[in-house]
C-alpha positions in Angstrom: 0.0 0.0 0.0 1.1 3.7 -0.9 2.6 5.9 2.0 -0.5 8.7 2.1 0.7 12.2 0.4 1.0 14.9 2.4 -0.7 18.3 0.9 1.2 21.6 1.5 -1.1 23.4 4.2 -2.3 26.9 3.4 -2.0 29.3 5.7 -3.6 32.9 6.1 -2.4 36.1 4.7 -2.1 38.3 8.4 -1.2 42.2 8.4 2.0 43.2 10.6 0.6 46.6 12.3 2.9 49.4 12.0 4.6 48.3 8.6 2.6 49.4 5.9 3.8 52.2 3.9 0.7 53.0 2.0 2.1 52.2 -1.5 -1.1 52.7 -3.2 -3.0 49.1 -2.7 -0.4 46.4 -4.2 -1.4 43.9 -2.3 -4.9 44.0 -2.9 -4.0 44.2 -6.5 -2.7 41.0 -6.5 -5.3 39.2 -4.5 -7.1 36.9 -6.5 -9.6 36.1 -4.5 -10.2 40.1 -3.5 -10.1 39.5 0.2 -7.5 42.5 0.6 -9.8 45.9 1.5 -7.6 49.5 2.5 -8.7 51.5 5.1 -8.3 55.3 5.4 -4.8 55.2 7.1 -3.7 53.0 3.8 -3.2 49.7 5.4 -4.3 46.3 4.4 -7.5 44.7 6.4 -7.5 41.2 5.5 -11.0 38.9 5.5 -9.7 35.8 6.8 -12.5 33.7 6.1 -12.1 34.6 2.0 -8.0 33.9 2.0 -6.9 30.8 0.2 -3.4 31.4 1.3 -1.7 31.7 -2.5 0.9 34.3 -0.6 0.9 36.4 -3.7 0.1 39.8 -1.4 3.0 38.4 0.8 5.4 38.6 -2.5 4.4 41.9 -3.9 5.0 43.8 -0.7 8.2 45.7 -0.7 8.5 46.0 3.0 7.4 42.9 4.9 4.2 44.0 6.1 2.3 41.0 5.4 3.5 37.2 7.0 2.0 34.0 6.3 0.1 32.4 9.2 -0.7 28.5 10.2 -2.3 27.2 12.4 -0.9 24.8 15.4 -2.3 21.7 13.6 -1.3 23.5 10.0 2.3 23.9 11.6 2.5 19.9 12.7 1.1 19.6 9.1 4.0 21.5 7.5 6.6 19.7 9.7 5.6 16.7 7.8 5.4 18.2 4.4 8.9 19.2 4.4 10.3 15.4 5.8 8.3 14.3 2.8 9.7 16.6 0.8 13.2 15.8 1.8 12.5 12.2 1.6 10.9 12.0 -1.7 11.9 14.8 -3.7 9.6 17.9 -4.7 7.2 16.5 -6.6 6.3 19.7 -9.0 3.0 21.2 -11.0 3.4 20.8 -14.6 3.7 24.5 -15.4 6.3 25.0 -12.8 8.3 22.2 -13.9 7.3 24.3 -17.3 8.8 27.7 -15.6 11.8 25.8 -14.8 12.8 24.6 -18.4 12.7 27.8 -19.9 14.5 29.4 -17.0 17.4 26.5 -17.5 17.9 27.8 -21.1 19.2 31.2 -19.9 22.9 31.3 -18.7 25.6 33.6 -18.4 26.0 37.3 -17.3 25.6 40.3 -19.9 27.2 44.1 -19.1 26.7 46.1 -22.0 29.6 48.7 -22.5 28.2 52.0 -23.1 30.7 54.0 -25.5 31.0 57.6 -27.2 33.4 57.7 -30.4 35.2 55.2 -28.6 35.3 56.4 -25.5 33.6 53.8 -22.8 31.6 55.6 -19.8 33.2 54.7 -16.7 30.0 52.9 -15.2 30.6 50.1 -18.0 33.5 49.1 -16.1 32.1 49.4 -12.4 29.6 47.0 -13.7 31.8 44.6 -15.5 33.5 44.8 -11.3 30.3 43.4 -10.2 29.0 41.2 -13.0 32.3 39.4 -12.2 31.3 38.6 -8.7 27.6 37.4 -10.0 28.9 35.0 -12.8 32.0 33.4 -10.0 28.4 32.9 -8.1 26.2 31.5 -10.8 29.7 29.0 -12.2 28.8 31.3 -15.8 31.3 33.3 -18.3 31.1 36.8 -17.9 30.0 38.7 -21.1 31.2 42.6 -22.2 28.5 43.7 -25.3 29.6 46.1 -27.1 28.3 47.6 -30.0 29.4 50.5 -32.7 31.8 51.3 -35.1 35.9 50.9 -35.0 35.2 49.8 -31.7 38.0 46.4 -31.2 40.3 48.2 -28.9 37.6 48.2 -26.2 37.3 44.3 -25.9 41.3 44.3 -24.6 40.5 47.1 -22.0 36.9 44.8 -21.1 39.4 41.4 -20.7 40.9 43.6 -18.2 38.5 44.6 -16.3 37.1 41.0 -15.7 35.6 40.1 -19.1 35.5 36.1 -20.2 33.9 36.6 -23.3 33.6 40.2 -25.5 30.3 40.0 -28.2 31.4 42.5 -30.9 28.4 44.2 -33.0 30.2 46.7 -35.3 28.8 48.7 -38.2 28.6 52.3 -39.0 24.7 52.1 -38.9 26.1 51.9 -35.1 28.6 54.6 -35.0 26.0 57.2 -33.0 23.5 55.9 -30.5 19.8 55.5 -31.7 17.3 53.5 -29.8 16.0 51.5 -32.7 19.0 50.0 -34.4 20.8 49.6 -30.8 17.3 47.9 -29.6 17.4 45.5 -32.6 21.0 44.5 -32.1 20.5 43.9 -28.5 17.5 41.9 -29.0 18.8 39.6 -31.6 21.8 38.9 -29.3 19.4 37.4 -26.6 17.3 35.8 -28.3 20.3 34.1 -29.9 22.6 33.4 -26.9 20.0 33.6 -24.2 21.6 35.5 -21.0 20.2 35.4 -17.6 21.5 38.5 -16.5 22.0 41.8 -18.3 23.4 45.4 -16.6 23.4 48.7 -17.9 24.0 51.9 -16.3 21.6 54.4 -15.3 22.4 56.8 -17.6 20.6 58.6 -20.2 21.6 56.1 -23.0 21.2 52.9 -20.8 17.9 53.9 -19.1 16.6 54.1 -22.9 18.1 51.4 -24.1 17.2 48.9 -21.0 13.5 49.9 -21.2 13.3 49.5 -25.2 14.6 46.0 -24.6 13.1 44.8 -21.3 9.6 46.2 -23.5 10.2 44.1 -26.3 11.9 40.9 -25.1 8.7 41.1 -21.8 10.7 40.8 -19.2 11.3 42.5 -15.9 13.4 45.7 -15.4 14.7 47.1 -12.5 16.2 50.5 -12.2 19.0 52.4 -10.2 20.4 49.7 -8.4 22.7 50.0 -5.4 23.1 46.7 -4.6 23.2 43.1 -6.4 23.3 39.8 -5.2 22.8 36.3 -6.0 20.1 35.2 -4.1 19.1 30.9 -2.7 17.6 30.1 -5.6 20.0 31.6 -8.1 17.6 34.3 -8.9 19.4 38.1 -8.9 18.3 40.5 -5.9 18.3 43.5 -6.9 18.0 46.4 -4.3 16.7 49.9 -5.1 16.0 53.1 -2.9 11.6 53.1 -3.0 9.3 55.0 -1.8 10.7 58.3 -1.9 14.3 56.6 -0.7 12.6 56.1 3.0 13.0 52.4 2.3 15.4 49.9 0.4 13.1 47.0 -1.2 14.7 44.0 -3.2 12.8 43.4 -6.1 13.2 39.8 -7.8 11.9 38.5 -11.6 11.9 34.7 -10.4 9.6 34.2 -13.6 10.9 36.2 -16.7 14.4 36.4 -18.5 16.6 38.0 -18.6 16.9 39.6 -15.4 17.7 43.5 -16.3 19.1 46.0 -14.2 20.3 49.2 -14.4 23.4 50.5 -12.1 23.9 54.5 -11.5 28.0 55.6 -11.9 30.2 55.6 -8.9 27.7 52.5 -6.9 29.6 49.6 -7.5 33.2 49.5 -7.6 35.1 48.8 -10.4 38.0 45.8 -10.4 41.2 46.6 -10.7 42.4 47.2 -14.3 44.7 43.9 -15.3 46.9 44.4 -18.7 47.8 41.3 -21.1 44.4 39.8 -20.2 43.1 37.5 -23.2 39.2 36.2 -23.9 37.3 35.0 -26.2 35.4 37.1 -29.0 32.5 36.6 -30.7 31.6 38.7 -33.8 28.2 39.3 -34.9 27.6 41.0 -38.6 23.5 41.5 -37.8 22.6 45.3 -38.4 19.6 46.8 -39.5 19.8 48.9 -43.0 20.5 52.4 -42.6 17.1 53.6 -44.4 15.3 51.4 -42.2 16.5 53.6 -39.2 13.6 56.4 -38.8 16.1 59.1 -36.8 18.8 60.4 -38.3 22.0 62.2 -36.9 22.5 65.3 -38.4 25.3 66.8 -36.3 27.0 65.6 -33.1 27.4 68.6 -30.6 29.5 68.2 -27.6 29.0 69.9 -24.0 31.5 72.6 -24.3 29.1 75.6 -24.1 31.6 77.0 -21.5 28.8 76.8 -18.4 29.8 74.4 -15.3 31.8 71.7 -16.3 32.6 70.3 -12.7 32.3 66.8 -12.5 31.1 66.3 -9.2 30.7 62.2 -9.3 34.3 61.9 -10.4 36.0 64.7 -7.6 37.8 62.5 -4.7 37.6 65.2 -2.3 33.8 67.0 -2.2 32.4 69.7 0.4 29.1 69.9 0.0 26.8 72.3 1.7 23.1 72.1 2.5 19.9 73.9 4.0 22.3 74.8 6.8 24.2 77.2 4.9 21.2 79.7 4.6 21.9 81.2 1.6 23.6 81.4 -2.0 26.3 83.9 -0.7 27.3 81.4 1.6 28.7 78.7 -0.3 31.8 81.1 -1.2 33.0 80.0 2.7 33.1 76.5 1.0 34.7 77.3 -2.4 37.4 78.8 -0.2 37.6 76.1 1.7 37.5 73.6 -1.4 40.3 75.5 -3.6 42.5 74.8 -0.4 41.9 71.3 -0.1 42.0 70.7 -4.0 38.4 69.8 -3.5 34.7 70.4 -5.4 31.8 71.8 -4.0 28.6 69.9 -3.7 25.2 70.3 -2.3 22.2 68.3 -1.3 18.6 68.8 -3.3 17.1 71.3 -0.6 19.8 73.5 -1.5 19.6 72.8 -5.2 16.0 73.6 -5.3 16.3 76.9 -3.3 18.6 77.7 -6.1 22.0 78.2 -3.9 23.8 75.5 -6.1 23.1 73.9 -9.7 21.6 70.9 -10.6 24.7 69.5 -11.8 26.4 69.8 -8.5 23.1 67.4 -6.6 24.8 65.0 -4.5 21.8 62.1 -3.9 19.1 59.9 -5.3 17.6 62.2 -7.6 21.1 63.9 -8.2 24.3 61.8 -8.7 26.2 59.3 -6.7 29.6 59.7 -5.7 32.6 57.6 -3.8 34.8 60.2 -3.1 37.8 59.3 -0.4 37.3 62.2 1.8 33.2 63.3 1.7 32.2 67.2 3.8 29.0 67.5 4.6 27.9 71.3 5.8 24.9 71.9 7.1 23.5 68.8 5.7 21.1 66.8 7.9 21.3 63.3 6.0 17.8 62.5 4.4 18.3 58.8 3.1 17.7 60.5 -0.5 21.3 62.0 -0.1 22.7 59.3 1.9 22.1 56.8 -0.6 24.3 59.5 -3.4 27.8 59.4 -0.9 27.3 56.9 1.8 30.1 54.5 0.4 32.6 57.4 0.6 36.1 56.2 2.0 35.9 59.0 4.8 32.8 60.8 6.0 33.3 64.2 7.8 29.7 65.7 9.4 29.5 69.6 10.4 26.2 70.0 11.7 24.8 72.4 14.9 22.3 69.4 15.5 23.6 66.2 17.5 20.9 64.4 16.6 21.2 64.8 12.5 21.1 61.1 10.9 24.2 62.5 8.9 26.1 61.8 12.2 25.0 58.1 12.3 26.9 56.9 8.6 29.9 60.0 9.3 33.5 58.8 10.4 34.0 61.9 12.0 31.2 64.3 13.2 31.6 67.8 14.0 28.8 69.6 16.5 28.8 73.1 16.2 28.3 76.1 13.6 29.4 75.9 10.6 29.9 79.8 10.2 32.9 79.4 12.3 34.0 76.1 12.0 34.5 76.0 8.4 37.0 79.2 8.3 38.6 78.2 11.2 39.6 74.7 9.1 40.4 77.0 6.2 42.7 79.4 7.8 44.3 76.1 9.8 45.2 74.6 6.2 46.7 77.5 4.4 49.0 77.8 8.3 50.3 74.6 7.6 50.4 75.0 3.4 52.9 78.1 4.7 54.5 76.4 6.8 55.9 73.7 4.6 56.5 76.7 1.9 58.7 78.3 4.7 
């Protein structure tokens, strides 16, 4: 006689008070069985009775507000599941078993190189630093895509940064970025090689170019990453700044391929640079026509209109100032104090939007990320939307009147007081000892 199969029990979808966030009703959304109702504070009330314990709320909530319940007996029940499970094997539904095949035919790890007349933007290699550590994870080669015109130099400088394997795409209907031919090529390459993973950076090319693919190949995208990791079931976690950068959520795409994330410049670091390095290449000759291509470039005009041209994200020593330093006049005290320290000056949005400071100078999640070694923060209280733009900076320095500023908690050194004297007081200091070594 058989051994009795044990079901799986189903448990009950049950709220965690004081988590919700009030994202705007996700996890009703995804309720199939509309048991989910939101109150007026925003928070899920759940009608036991209806729930059929599917746990798809529990998976679309981005910050753990919802838990799986069981009963005593349902517990005891689930203890013997799992021996059963161990004992036997899983024992799977036909369309996950499905799922699973056409997950197994994607493999390997994809960073496209984004490149300008030849000229790669740095993030390519940060990300070829990180897709590294994924594919030593996943046991897969390691792929640099690069696409455009005279463009075989870069795959030596992509073996050196990490690169097993360089797919070449080059034609001179490539030689200036468009989204449609750049779409096409890209698209073609996975539907021929099939990559698990692909990265991009979040810049203005990549974030159009990853959404034109993730559209058209229907598959998940996630955008401005900080953090990537492999995670139990092979799947990639990818972590983003959400609501408003008051949380981080981990957002996965167990169920589509490939997985696509983009990576702002200056979040992940980039390996170390490793000449003589050799791979293997693979040359693709698929390009679209050049009258099939709806936008033509008429003229390439570089930046060089003479207006600020300081490159904050790429400055190793920044002073940045914020809603402390009351007023435009008073970010002179920190050029002064910048030009003597061979430093840059920053800000933080509030003082961006009062209009003390550029856009282009925005330290922060809606401005630009930076890993300088020595970071200044003036009169900046430490809103997780700017700690998320400097955070991994080697050295942290706080100068703030208010002990209890959250800048203090991720600073190396914090200084209490006002800034109005303590930042010419440092000043003066460093030009004594700048004479004294001249003397």
């Amino acid at each position: 006689m058989s051994e009795t199969k044990i079901k799986k029990p189903r448990g009950r979808a049950r709220y965690l008070e004081g988590k919700c966030v009030a994202c705007g009703e996700r996890c009703a959304s995804a309720c199939p069985v509309d048991c989910i109702a939101i109150n007026d504070a925003g928070e899920p009330v759940i009608n036991e009775d209806k729930c059929i314990g599917c746990d798809k709320c529990i998976k679309v909530c981005a910050v753990n507000a919802l838990e799986m319940f069981y009963t005593s007996a349902q517990l005891e029940q689930l203890k013997l599941w799992e021996v059963q499970k161990s004992a036997v094997g899983e024992e799977l539904e036909p369309e996950e078993k499905a799922l699973r095949a056409k997950l197994a035919e994607y493999k390997g790890v994809w960073v496209f190189i984004e490149q300008y007349a030849g000229e790669v933007a740095k993030v390519s290699w940060e990300l070829l630093g990180t897709g590294r550590e994924l594919a030593d994870t996943r046991g897969v080669e390691l792929t640099a895509v690069i696409i455009g015109h005279d463009i075989d130099p870069l795959r030596t400088e992509a073996y050196g940064y990490g690169a097993d394997v360089a797919i070449m795409m080059d034609d001179a209907v490539y030689a200036n970025y468009r989204t449609e031919p750049f779409t096409d090529a890209l698209c073609h390459l996975i539907d021929k090689y099939k990559p698990e993973i692909i990265l991009m950076g979040a810049t203005g090319q990549g974030r159009d170019l990853a959404g034109s693919v993730a559209t058209v190949v229907e598959t998940g995208l996630t955008a401005d990453c900080t953090g990537l990791a492999i995670d139990a079931q092979g799947n990639l976690a990818q972590t983003r700044p959400a609501f408003g950068g008051n949380i981080m959520a981990t957002i996965m795409c167990d169920k589509f391929r490939p997985q696509m994330a983009t990576v702002r410049p200056h979040v992940m670091k980039a390996s170390e640079y490793v000449a003589g390095c050799k791979g293997r290449v693979i040359r693709e000759d698929f390009a679209p026509k050049e009258e099939s291509v709806l936008v033509k470039v008429l003229e390439v005009i570089m930046d060089k209109d003479g207006k600020d041209q300081v490159d904050v994200a790429a400055a190793e020593i920044i002073v940045s100032g914020g809603r402390g330093m009351m007023g435009k006049e008073n970010f002179s005290i920190l050029q002064e104090f910048a030009d003597e320290l061979g430093a840059v000056v920053g800000s933080s949005r509030s003082a961006v939007d009062a209009g003390w400071m550029p856009q282009s100078r925005q330290v922060g999640q809606t401005g630009k990320t930076v890993r300088p070694k020595i970071y200044i923060a003036c009169g900046i209280s430490g809103a997780i939307q700017h700690l998320v733009g400097m955070q991994d900076s080697d050295v942290i320095i706080a100068i703030n009147r208010d002990p209890e500023a959250p800048i203090l908690e991720v600073a190396t050194y914090g200084i209490i007081g006002d800034l109005f004297q303590i930042v010419p007081a440092l000043t003066e200091k460093i030009r004594e000892l700048k004479r004294d070594q001249a003397a």
